[in-house]
VEXDO-115477 format. One record per residue (C-alpha): residue in three letters; y, z negated, x; residue number from 0. Coordinates in steps of 0.02 Angstrom, whole numbers, plus 50000, padded with zeros to 5 digits. Each point is the difference from the previous one (the first is absolute). Layout:
# residues N
+---------+-------+-------+-------+-----+
| residuo | north |    up |  east | num |
+---------+-------+-------+-------+-----+
|     ALA |     Y |     Z |     X | NUM |
...
+---------+-------+-------+-------+-----+
# end
This chain:
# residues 76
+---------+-------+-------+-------+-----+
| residuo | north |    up |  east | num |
+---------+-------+-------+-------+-----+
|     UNK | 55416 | 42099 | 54957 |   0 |
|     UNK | 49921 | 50060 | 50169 |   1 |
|     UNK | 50010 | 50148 | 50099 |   2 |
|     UNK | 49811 | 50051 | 49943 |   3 |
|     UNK | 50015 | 49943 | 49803 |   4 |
|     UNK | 50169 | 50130 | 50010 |   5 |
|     UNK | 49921 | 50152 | 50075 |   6 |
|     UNK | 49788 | 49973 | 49956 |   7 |
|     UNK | 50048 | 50043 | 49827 |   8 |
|     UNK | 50044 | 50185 | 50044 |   9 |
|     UNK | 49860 | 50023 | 50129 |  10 |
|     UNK | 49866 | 49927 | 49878 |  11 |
|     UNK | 50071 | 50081 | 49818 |  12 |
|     UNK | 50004 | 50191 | 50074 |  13 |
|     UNK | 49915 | 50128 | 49905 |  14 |
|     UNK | 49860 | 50061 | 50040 |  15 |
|     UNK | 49946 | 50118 | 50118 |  16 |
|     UNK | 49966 | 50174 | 49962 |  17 |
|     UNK | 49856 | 50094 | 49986 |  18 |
|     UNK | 49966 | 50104 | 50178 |  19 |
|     UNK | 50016 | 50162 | 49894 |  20 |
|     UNK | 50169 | 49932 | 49943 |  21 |
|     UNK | 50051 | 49931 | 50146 |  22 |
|     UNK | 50154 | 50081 | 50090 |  23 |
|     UNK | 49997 | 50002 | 50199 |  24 |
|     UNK | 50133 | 50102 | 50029 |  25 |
|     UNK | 50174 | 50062 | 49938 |  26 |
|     UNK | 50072 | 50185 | 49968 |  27 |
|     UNK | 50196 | 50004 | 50036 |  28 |
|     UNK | 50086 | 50153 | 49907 |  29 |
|     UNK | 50172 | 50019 | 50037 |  30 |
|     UNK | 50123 | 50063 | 49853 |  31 |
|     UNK | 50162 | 49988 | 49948 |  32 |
|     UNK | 50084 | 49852 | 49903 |  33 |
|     UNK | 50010 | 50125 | 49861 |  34 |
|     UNK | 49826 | 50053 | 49981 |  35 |
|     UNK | 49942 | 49816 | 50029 |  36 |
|     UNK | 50095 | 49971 | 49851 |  37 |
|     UNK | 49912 | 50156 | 49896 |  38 |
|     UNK | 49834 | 49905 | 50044 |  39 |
|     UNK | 50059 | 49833 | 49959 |  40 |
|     UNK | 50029 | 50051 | 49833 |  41 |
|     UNK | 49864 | 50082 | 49988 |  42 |
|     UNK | 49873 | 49845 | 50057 |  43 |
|     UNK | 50132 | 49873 | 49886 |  44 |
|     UNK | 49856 | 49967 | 49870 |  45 |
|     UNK | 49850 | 50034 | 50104 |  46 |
|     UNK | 49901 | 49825 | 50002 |  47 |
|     UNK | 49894 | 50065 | 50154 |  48 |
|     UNK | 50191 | 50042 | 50089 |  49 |
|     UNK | 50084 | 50102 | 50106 |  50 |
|     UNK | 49856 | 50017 | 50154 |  51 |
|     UNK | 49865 | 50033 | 49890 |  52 |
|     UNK | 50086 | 50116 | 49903 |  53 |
|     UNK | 50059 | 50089 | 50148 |  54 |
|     UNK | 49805 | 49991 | 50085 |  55 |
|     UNK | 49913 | 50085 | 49855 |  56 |
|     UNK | 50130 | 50155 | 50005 |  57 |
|     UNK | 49987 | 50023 | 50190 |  58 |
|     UNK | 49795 | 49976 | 50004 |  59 |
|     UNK | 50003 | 50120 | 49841 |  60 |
|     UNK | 50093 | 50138 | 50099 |  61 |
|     UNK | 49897 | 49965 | 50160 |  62 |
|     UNK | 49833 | 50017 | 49946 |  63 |
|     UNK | 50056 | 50152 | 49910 |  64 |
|     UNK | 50085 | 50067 | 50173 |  65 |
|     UNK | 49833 | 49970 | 50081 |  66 |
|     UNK | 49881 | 50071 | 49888 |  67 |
|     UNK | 50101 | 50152 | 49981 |  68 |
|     UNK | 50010 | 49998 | 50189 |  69 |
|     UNK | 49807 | 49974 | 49995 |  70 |
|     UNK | 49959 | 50132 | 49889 |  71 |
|     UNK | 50130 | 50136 | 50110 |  72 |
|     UNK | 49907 | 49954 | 50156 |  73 |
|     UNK | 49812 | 50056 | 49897 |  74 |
|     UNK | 50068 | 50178 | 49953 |  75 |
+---------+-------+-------+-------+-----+
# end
């Protein structure tokens, strides 16, 4: 077997890419304990979508909710 036959077949069966809505450009790091790691590891255990998305939708949810209270403060 040759060097391309070995290592075509993972460039070539990838999936496919994302849509640009989808499409994640950069990464958030959060710092925690090994202890509350674990809390959200069990918590994500039987989440198909996973730990990161799980994670995303709870810190957009409290952002957007941040800013629009924010928002509506700063129109008083």
């Amino acid at each position: 077997m040759t060097f391309s036959e070995l290592f075509d077949y993972n460039i070539l069966m990838g999936r496919p890419r994302k849509s640009g809505r989808l499409l994640m450009d950069t990464d958030l790091r959060i710092p925690m304990t090994t202890e509350q790691k674990a809390i959200v590891t069990e918590a994500t255990a039987d989440d198909p979508e996973g730990m990161a998305a799980w994670v995303r939708a709870i810190v957009l949810e409290a952002a957007r909710k941040k800013n629009a209270r924010r928002l509506a403060k700063g129109k008083q």
